[in-house]
C-alpha positions, 0 to 999 in steps of 0.5 A: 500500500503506497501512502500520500498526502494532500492538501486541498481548499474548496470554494463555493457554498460549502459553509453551513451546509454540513461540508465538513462533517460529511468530509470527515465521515468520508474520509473516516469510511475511507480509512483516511487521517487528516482534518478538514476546517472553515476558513475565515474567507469561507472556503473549506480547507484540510489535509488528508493523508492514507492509502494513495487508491482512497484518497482518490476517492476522496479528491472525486468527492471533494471536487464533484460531490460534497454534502446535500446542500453544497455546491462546489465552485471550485476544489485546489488540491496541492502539495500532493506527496508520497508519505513514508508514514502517517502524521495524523492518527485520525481525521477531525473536524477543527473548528 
């Protein structure tokens, strides 16, 4: 199993509409680590980090998908890199 990490900021109507429990349930149910917050510009931004297939998946849902009620305008992943190890030990929302 390949590990990796990114970072990601996604824009549109993603405050108020449950985006970040829904981001962090997914994540969990992917078997992923990182965290996910708002922003103060009101954007939506993390880290996520695992297995290189999951977060995949996690990047489709980020850019397409999100929660009910969402609507993504835009998702920027960056700093994606190979990891040898783990950094988080679960994911949380952060406030």
């Amino acid at each position: 199993m390949a590990l990796g990490s990114f970072k990601y900021e996604v824009f549109g109507k993603v405050q108020g509409v449950f985006f970040r429990a829904t981001t962090a349930e997914e994540a969990q149910n992917l078997g992923l680590v990182g965290w996910v917050m708002n922003s103060p510009s009101g954007s939506v931004k993390g880290e996520a980090q695992g297995d290189e297939e999951k977060l995949a998946n996690l990047k489709m849902f980020l850019q397409h998908k999100g929660s009910p009620g969402s609507r993504i305008d835009r998702c920027d992943i960056t700093d994606e890199k190979g990891l040898e190890n783990l950094t988080y030990d679960k994911f949380e929302v952060r406030r």
